[in-house]
C-alpha positions in Angstrom: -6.9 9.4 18.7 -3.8 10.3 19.9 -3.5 11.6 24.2 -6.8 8.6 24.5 -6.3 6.6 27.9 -7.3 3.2 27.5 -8.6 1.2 30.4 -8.7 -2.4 31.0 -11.7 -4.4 32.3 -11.2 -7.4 34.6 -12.7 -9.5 32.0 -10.3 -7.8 29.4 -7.6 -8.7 31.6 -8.5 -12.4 32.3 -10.5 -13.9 29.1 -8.4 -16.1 27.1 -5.0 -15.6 28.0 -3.3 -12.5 28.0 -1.9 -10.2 25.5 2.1 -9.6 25.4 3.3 -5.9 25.0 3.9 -5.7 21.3 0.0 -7.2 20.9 -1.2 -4.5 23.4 1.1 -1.5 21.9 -0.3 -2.6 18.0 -4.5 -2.8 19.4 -3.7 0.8 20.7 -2.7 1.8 17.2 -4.9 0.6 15.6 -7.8 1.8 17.8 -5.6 5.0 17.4 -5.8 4.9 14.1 -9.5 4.5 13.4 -9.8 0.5 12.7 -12.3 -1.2 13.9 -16.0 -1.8 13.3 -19.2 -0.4 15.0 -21.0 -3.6 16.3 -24.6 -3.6 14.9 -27.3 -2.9 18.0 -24.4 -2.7 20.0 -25.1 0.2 21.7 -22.2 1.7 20.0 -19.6 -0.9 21.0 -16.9 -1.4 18.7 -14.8 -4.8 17.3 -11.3 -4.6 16.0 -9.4 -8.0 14.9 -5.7 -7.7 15.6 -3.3 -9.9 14.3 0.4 -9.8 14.6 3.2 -10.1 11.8 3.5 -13.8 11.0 4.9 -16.2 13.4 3.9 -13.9 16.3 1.5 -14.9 18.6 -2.4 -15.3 18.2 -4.7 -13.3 16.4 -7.2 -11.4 18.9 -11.2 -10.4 18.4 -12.0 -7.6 20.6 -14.8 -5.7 21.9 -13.9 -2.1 23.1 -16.2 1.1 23.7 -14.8 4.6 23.1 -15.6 7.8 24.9 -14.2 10.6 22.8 -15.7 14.0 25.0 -13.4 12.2 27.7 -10.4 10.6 25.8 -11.1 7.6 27.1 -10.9 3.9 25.2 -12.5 1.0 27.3 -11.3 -2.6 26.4 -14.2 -4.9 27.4 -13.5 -8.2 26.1 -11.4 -10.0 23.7 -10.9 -13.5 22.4 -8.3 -15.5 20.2 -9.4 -15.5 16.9 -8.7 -19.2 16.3 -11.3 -20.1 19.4 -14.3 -17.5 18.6 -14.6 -15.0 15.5 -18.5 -13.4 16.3 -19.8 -13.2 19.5 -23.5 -14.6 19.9 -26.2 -13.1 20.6 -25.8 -14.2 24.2 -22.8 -12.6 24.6 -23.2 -9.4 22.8 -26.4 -9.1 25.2 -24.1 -9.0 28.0 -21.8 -6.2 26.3 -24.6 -4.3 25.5 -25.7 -4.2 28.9 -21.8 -3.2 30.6 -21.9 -1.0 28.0 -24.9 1.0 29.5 -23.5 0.3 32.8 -20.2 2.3 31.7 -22.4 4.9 30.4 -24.3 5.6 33.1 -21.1 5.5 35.1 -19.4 8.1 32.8 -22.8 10.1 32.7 -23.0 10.5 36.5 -19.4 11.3 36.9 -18.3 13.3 34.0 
């Protein structure tokens, strides 16, 4: 997945603290590298667990959506692993529906 952009929500940005460099640079790589799991009825969604070598900082749960025609990785959501491991079914309602919202964004424009 190498030359993907990745683009950061607001609520990426601001739920549950933020994410130092090294945590950022290792989420791209793994993305890059093909981790992560579809999210079931998620309206292709995708969930990746990162966690860093030990002693370093929280492990992170987060929710992405990946546009491969445009190259184009959307971080949606994430959360410390230690305060939330599966979203419920509350939640994943609401990703579902910013995930169409993204689509037909990216429909309409691309």
């Amino acid at each position: 997945m190498e030359n993907y952009s990745f683009y950061k929500t607001e609520s990426f940005a601001s739920d549950h603290g933020s994410m130092i460099e090294s945590e950022l640079k290792l989420l791209k790589e793994e993305i890059a590298a093909g981790k992560g799991d579809i999210l079931p009825e998620g309206g292709g969604l995708r969930t990746i667990s990162i966690k860093m070598p030990q002693g370093q900082r929280a492990e992170w749960f987060v929710v992405y959506a990946i546009y491969k025609k445009l190259r184009l990785v959307i971080l949606l959501t994430k959360f410390k692993k230690n305060i939330k491991r599966i979203l419920n079914s509350k939640e994943e309602r609401k990703l579902c529906e910013k995930k169409l919202e993204l689509d037909k964004i990216i429909e309409s424009n691309f």
